[in-house]
N, C-alpha and C positions, 0 to 999 in steps of 0.2 A: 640343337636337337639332332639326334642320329637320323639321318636319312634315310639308314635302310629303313628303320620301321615305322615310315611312310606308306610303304606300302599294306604294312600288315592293318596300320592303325585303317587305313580306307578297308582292306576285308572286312576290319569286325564292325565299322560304320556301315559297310554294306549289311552285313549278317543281323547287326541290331537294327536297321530297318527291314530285313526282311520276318525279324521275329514277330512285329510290330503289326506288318500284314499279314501274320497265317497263323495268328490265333495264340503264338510265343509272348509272354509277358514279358513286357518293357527292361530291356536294359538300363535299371538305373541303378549308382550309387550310389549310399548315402552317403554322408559329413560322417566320415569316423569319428572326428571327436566328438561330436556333440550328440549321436545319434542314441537311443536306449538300444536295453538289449532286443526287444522288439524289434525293433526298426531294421537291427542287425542281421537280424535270423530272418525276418521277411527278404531279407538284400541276397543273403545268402540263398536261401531257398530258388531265387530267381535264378539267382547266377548259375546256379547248378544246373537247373531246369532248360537253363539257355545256352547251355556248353553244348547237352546233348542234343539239342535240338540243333546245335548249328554242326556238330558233326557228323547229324544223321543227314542233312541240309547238304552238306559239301559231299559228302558221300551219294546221294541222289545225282547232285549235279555231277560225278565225276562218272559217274553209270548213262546218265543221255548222251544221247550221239549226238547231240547237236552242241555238245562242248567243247570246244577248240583244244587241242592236244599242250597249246600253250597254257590253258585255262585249268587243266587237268595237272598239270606239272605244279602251278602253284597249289593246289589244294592238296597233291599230296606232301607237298613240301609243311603248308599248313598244318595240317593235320598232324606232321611230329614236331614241329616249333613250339605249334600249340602245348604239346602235350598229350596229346588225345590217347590215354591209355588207352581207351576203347576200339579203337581203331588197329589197334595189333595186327589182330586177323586180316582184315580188308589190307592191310602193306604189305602182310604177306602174302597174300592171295594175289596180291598186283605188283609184286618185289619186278615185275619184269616189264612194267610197265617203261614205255620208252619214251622220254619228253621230248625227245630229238626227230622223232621217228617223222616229223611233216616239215623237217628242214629249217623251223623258225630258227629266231636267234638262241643263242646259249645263255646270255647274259640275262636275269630276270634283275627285274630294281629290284631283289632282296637282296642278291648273291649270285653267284654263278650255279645256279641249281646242277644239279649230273643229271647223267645220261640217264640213269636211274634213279628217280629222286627217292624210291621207296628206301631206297640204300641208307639214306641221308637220315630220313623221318626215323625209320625203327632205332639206328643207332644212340639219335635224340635220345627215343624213348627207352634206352637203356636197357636193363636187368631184365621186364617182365618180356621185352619185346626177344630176347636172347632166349628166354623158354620157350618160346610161342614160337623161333626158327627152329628149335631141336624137336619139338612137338611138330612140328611140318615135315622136316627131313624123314620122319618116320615114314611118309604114306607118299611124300614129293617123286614123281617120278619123270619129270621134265629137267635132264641134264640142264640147261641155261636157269630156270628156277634157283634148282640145288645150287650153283656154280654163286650167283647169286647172293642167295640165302649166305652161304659159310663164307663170301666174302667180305659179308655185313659183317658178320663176327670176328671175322677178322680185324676190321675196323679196330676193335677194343685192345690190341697187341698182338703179335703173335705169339707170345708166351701166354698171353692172360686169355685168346680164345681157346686155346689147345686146354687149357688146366681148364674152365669151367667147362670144357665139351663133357671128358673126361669124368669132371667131377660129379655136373649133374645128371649125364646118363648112370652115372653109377648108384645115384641118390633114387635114382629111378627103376634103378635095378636089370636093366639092360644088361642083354648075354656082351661079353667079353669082345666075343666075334663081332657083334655090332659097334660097340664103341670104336675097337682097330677099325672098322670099315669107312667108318664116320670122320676119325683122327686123318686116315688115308689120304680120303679123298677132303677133308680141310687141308693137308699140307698139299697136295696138288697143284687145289685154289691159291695158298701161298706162293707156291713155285711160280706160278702164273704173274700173281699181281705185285711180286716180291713181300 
């Protein structure tokens, strides 16, 4: 068995017993082979019902203060591992969120989480999470955010985040001016992070 996802597998034991107590319908699977289509569509309907309820769950906890800056680092790690399209927003909203910031260790049992783990998460979540940083950059007005944000994008190549910046401010119809400003200050962030 892979070791890292030891760790994840105890999250979602934790998260399926907390559905268990706050009113979340049971986590259960069925027997794909043998299960009708009934059975299937009831398994399904749970599952879904219990995704969002554990991202709303981890989102809660990552908002109390009484949550350890360590404890706050794996959920947002969680949260783009998972998959959590829904969660876009909240990773952009917290891209600056800092796991490091109360001196714990670096090393989590999943991975070496970064410094900013939101970095990590949205890139997971790929394509939709790349709209939702160009959609921010619009109104973002905290230099470290932005810096951020377009080095997330960065992540995906440097040729490959420059041509979607590009492409989909243009698809959006963005003046000219903004897109060079945008391009700009992405190759900056390049210069920076090479």
């Amino acid at each position: 068995m892979n070791t890292k996802l030891i760790p994840i597998i105890i999250m979602m034991s934790y998260l399926c017993c907390y559905a268990t107590t706050n009113n979340v319908p049971a986590l259960t699977l069925p027997d794909f082979i043998t299960a009708n289509h009934r059975e299937l569509d009831e398994a399904c309907i749970i599952l879904l019902k219990n995704r969002q309820k554990q991202m709303e769950y981890m989102i809660s906890q990552f908002n109390d203060e009484k949550t350890s800056i360590d404890a706050k680092g794996y959920i947002v790690y969680l949260l783009g591992k998972l998959r959590y399209d829904e969660a876009i927003p909240f990773l952009v909203e917290h891209i600056d969120f800092d796991a490091h910031s109360d001196k714990s260790r670096h090393y989590y049992m999943l991975e070496t989480v970064y410094k900013y783990p939101g970095i990590q998460s949205l890139y997971e979540l790929s394509l939709p999470a790349i709209k939702a940083i160009l959609t921010a950059l619009k109104t973002e007005t905290n230099p470290k955010k932005r810096r951020l944000l377009l080095y997330t994008i960065k992540r995906f190549g440097n040729n490959t985040g420059k041509v979607f910046i590009e492409t989909e401010l243009k698809n959006r119809g963005e003046s000219s001016d903004y897109i060079d400003s945008v391009i700009a200050e992405y190759e900056a962030v390049k210069s920076i992070f090479g």
